[in-house]
C-alpha positions in Angstrom: 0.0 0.0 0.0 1.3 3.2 -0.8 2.2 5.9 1.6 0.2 8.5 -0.2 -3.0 6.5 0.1 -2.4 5.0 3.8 -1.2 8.0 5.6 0.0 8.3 9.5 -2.3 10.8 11.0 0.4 11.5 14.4 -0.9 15.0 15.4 -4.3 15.8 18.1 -4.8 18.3 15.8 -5.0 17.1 12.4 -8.6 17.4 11.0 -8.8 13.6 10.5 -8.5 12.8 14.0 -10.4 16.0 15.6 -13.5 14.0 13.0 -12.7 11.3 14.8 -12.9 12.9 18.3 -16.2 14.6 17.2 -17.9 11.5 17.0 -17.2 10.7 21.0 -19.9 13.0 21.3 -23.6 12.8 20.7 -23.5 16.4 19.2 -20.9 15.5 16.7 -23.0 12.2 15.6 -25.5 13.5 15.5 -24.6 16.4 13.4 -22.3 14.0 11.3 -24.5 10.7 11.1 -21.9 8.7 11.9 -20.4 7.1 14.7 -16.9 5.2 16.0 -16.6 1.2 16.0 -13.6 -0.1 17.6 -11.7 -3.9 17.9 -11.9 -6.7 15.5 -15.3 -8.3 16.4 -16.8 -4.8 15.9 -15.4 -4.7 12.9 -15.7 -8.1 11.6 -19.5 -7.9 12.3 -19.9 -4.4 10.3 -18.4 -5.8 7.2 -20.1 -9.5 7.4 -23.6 -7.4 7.3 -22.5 -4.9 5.0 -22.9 -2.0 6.7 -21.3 0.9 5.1 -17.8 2.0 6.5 -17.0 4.9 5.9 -13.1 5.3 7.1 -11.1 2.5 9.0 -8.4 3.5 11.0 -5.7 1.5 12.4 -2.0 0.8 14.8 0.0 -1.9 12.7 2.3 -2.3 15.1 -0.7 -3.3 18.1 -2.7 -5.6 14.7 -1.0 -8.5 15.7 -3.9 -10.9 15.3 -3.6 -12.7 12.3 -7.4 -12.5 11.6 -7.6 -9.1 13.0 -4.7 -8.3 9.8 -6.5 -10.0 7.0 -9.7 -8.4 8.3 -7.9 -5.1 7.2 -6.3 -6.3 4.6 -10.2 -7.3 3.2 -11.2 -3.4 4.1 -8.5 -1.6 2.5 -8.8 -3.8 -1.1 -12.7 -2.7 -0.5 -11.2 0.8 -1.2 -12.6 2.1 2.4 -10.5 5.1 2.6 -7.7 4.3 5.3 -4.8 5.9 7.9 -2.5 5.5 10.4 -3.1 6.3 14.1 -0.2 6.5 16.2 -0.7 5.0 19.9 -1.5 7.8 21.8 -4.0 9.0 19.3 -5.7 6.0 19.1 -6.0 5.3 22.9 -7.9 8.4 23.1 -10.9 6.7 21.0 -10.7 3.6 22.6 -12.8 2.1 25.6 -11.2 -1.3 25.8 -8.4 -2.5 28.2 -6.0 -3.8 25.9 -6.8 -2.0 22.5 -6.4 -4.5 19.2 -5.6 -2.1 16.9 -8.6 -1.6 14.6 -11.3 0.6 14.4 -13.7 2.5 11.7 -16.0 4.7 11.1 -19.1 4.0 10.2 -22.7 5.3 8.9 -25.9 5.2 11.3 -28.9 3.0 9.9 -31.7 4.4 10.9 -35.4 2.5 9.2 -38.7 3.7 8.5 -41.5 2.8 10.5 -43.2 2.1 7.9 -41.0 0.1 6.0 -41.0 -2.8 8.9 -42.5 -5.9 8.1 -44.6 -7.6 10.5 -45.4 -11.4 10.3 -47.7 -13.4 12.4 -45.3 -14.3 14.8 -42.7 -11.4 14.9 -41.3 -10.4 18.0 -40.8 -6.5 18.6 -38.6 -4.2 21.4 -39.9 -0.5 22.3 -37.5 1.2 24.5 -38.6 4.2 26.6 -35.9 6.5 28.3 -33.0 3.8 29.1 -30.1 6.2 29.7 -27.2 3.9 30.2 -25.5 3.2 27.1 -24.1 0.6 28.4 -27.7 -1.2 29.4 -28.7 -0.2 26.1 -26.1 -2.2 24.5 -26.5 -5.2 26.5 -30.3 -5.2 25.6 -29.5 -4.7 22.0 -27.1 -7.7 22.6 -29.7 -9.9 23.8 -32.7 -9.0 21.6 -30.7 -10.5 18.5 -30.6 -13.5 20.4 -33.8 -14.0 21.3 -34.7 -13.6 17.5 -36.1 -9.8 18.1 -37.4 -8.0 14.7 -36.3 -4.9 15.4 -36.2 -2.5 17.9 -37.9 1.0 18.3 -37.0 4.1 20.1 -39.7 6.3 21.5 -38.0 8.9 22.5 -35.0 10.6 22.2 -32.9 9.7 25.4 -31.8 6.1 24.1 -28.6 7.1 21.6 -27.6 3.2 20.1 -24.4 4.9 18.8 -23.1 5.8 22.0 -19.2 4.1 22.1 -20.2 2.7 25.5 -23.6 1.6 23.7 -21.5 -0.1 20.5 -19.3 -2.2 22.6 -21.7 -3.5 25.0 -23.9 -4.7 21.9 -20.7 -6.9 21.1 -21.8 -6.2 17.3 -25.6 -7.2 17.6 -26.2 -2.9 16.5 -25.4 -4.1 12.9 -27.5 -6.6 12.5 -30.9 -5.2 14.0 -33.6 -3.2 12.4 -33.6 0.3 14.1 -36.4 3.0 14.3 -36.9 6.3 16.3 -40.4 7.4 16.4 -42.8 8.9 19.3 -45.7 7.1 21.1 -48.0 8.0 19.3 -46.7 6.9 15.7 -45.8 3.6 17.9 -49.5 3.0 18.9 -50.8 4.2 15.3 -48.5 1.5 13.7 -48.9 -1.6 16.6 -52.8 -1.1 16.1 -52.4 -0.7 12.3 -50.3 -3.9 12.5 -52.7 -5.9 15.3 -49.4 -6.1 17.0 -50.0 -6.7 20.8 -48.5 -4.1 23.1 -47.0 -5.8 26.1 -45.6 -3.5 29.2 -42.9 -4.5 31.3 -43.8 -3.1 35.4 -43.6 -4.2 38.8 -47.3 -3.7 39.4 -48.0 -5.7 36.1 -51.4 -7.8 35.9 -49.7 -11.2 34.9 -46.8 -13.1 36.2 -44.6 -13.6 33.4 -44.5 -17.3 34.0 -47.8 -18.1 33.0 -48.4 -15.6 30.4 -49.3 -16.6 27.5 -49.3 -13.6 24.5 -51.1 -13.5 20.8 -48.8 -12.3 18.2 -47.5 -10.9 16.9 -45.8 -8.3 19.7 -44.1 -5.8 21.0 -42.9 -5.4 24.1 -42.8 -2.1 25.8 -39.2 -1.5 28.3 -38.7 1.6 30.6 -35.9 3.4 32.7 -34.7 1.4 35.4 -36.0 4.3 37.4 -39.2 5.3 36.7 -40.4 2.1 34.2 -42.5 3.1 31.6 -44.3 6.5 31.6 -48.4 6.5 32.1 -48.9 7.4 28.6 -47.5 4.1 27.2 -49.1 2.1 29.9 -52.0 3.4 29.0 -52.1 2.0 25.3 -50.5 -1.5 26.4 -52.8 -4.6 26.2 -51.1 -6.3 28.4 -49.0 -5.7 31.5 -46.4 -8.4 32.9 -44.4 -8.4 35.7 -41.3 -10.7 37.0 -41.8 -11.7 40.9 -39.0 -10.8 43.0 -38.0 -13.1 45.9 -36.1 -12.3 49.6 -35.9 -8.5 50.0 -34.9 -7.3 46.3 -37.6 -5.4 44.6 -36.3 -5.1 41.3 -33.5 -6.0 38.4 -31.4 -4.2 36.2 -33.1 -3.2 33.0 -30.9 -5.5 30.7 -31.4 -8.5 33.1 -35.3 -7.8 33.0 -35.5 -7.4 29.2 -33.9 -10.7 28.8 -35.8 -12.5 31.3 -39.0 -11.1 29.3 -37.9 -11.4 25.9 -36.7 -15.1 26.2 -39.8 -16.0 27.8 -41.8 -14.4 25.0 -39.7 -16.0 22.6 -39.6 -19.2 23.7 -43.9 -19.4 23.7 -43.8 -18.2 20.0 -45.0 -21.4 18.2 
């Protein structure tokens, strides 16, 4: 690879990098549409769904995995535009420990509501107000395992391109269907769609044990702080809630969604 077309990028500075610092910040992704990936699972993921990358960057001399080399090897013969970080530079974009080396820009994938498909027994995630990136992350994690459709955002506290956000969804961000829309184009559509609402709270009608749900669905997820506001109570058709045992009276907000969304997934057929 030529110099001229893999260039070291050494200086806090340089435009490149300040880009690159930008997107650290919900401002600058926001105005940008972009966002940071980092590590070679990350970016491994990205590129085996095809999501657009818009820039990798990368420290040869800390890409010592043999997969992690071809991996960039693959990107820069896709023509991605490329550079060099030096170490310093690059330990300022990264979260992890022990940094591997590799990281990349990449476009945000937003969908319409509209454009979702929903089959008889599709599964659906409505998030309300989680403000942990790093919960967020974990429950985007987990909804690709429990075979979620997609997931929608009703308002605008959840940002899924936080860095804490990305690297907690341990590359499950790429592969789900993403919306942002209010609660009231949410009910419009789940009504439109005879989609069943279900509400996650601790003063829920049914033990989610013995629930049994019509489907398709959607289930509805709040802060772990105030659960979901009355408004989208209000429109669910069902309300579940998990019994707690001893003196604990409630779970973290990834845990709970998983508990829920497994048990919902699992009653599917």
């Amino acid at each position: 690879m030529h110099e001229e077309k893999y260039p070291l990028v050494s200086h806090p500075h340089d435009p490149r990098f300040t880009f690159l610092r930008s997107l650290q910040s919900a401002s600058g992704r926001i105005k940008s549409g972009k966002y940071l990936i980092e590590g070679i699972r990350h970016v491994s993921r990205c590129f085996e769904q095809r999501v657009p990358v818009e820039l990798m960057f990368e420290i040869p001399s800390i890409l010592s995995n043999p997969f992690g080399q071809r991996l960039a090897r693959r990107i820069r013969q896709s023509k991605v535009p490329c550079i060099r970080l030096t170490p310093h530079l690059y330990q300022q974009l990264s979260l992890a420990a022990e940094p591997q080396g590799i990281g990349a820009v990449v476009r945000q994938r937003w969908h319409e509501l509209s454009s979702l498909k929903v089959t008889r027994d599709s599964l659906w995630l409505a998030i309300e107000s989680i403000d942990q990136p790093g919960n967020l992350g974990t429950i985007l994690r987990t909804a690709e395992a429990a075979g979620v459709s997609g997931v929608l955002l009703l308002d605008s506290v959840p940002d899924p391109w936080d860095p804490a956000c990305v690297r907690a969804s341990m590359g499950s961000l790429f592969s789900q269907r993403l919306v942002r829309c209010d609660i009231r184009e949410f009910t419009a559509w789940a009504r439109r769609s005879g989609v069943a609402v279900v509400a996650s709270s601790p003063r829920g009608l049914f033990d989610f044990n013995v629930f049994r749900c019509r489907w398709p669905a959607a289930l509805l997820i709040g802060s772990e702080r105030s659960g979901l506001s009355d408004q989208l109570l209000d429109v669910a058709d069902f309300s579940l809630r998990i019994p707690m045992r001893g003196d604990c009276d409630s779970l973290n907000v990834a845990v709970a969604t998983g508990v829920l969304l497994f048990a919902l997934s699992g009653r599917r057929q």
